[in-house]
C-alpha positions, 0 to 999 in steps of 0.5 A: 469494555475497554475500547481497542486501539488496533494500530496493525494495519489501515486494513482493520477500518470499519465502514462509516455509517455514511459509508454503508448508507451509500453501500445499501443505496448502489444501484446494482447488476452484473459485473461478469456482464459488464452491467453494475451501473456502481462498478462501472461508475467507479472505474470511470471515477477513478480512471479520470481521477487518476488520468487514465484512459480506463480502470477495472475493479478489483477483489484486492490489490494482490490480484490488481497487481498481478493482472497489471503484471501478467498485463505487461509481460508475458511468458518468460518475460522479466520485471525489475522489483525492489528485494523488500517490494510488496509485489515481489515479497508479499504476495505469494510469488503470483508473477512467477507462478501464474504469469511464468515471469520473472523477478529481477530483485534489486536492493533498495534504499532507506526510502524503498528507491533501488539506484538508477544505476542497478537499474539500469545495470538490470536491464538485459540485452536483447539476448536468447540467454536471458529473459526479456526485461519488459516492465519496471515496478515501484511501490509508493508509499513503500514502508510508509516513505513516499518517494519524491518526485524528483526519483519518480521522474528520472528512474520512470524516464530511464525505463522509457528510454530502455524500452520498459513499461513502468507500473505503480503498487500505488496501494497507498498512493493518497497517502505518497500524495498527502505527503508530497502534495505542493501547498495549496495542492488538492490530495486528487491532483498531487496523486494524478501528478504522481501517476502521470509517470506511469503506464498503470497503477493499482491503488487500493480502497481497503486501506487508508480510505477506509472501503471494506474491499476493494483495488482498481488497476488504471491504464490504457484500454488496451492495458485494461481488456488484457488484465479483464481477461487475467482477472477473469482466470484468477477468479476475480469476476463478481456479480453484483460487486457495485456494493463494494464499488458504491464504498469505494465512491465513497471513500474517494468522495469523502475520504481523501482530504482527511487522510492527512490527520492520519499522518499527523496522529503518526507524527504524534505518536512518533514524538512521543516516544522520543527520550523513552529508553530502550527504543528507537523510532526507525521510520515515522512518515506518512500513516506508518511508525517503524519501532526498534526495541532493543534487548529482544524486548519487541515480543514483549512490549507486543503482548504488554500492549496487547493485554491493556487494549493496543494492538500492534505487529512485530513482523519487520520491527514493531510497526504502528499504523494509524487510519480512520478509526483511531484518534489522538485519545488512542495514541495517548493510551499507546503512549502511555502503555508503552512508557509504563511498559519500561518504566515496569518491566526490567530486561529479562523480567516477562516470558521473551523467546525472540533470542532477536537483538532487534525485534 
């Protein structure tokens, strides 16, 4: 059988067998009861990483960032969010419809960075008519662009001097910090750099990293009690949860340095596709490649890819994601499947319903 090339998302790794060595060997208890020796070892792991006081383990990034969210602000409290930000599209409206806060969606820029002057402009007076802004959300990696350090400094800066919080969807920080790290600077330090700007970050171990499951939220202590009881009414206590802890030790042990080969077989695919007629490569940073097809072919070039061993999403664009488990073999068997693809198929010539211009 031939082997898949599965390019959706960095969410399909599969453990390393060193990985579910060190899962089978964690030592366990009860995390409800705060006495998982693995889960209370990675939270002080990742807490120090990052420079926090304090981390809590999490089921998945969703709910680490609904808990920092409902953490920061309260019933009718409000957050400003970029319009095509993770937290605000993606996941469920979860601030809305648990913590009764609400969203203040701004428009972003190519790179995921909303203007400093909407942001400022967001910000409500301390008014009975309008909801009280408490907390500013960015997203690094946003689409896979990494957010430079200059725009972290100031917009995190103008939030402080307004009064808000400001938090992180960190859910691939490592990869923003494999991206903007200084020469000589470890993936570690440039991602403790990064979160210094912030109150809290969620990061997340199920992606890049390569864990099966698993998000932490970090903060101050008293961040961190308040999301403890959050994650306890959104269903997120586990018991002997130090299994997944052990994978995500893991991860950061071993796997944080290796994610730049991942950004190099991106940029791999990415010249490789340059001169193919009837694409576009929107956006190649980090682990994410971003396609435009022309003719509302995307649908198309899906399934053709997808009947010879690749597998790729089509949701916002065509979208390839590279990680752990696919190598440069596999990106040339992608290369090569998407070039016979336009050198065989004629517009018009396979069963395409998308009626799109741009797939």
């Amino acid at each position: 059988m031939t082997k898949i090339v599965d390019l959706r998302s960095d969410t399909v790794t599969q453990p390393t067998p060193a990985m579910r060595a060190a899962m089978a060997a964690a030592p366990l208890g009860d995390d409800v009861f705060g006495d998982d020796p693995s889960v209370n070892a990675l939270q002080e792991k990742i807490a120090a990483l990052l420079g926090f006081e304090a981390a809590l383990f999490m089921p998945t990034g969703t709910q680490s960032n609904l808990c920092a969210l409902m953490a920061h602000c309260g019933r009718g409290d409000e957050y400003i969010v970029g319009q095509l930000a993770h937290t605000y599209r993606y996941e469920g409206g979860g601030a809305a419809v648990l913590g009764s806060i609400q969203p203040q969606p701004l428009a972003q820029n190519a790179a995921g960075e909303m203007a400093l002057a909407d942001i400022a402009g967001a910000i409500k007076p301390d008014d009975c008519h309008f909801a009280r802004t408490r907390l500013l959300c960015l997203e690094n990696t946003w689409n896979g662009n990494p957010m430079t350090t200059d725009y972290l400094a100031r917009a995190t800066a103008l939030a402080r001097e307004r009064g808000l919080a400001v938090h992180l969807d960190g859910a691939r920080l490592f990869n923003a910090a494999v991206a903007t790290a200084a020469q000589g600077e470890s993936v570690a330090t440039a991602a403790r750099r990064i979160a210094s700007h912030f109150d809290s970050v969620s990061v997340c171990f199920s992606k890049g990293l390569g864990a099966p499951v698993g998000s932490a939220l970090c903060g101050s202590k008293e961040l961190i009690a308040r999301a403890h009881r959050i994650r306890k009414m959104a269903g997120g206590g586990m018991r002997q949860a130090g299994l997944l802890a052990a994978a995500a030790t893991h991860a950061l042990d071993h796997h944080l340095e290796r994610l730049a080969n991942d950004h190099a077989l991106a940029q791999r695919l990415a010249l490789g596709l340059q001169g193919v007629q009837g694409l576009s490569v929107r956006s190649a940073q980090t682990n994410i490649v971003f396609v435009d097809v022309a003719d509302g072919r995307g649908a198309d070039l899906l399934a053709y890819l997808k009947q010879h061993g690749v597998l790729a999403t089509g949701l916002i664009g065509l979208r390839f994601v590279t990680h752990l488990d696919v190598d440069a073999a596999g990106i040339d068997h992608t290369l090569h499947c998407i070039r016979r693809f336009f050198q065989e198929q004629a517009p018009g010539q396979t069963a395409s319903t998308s009626g799109a211009g741009v797939y």
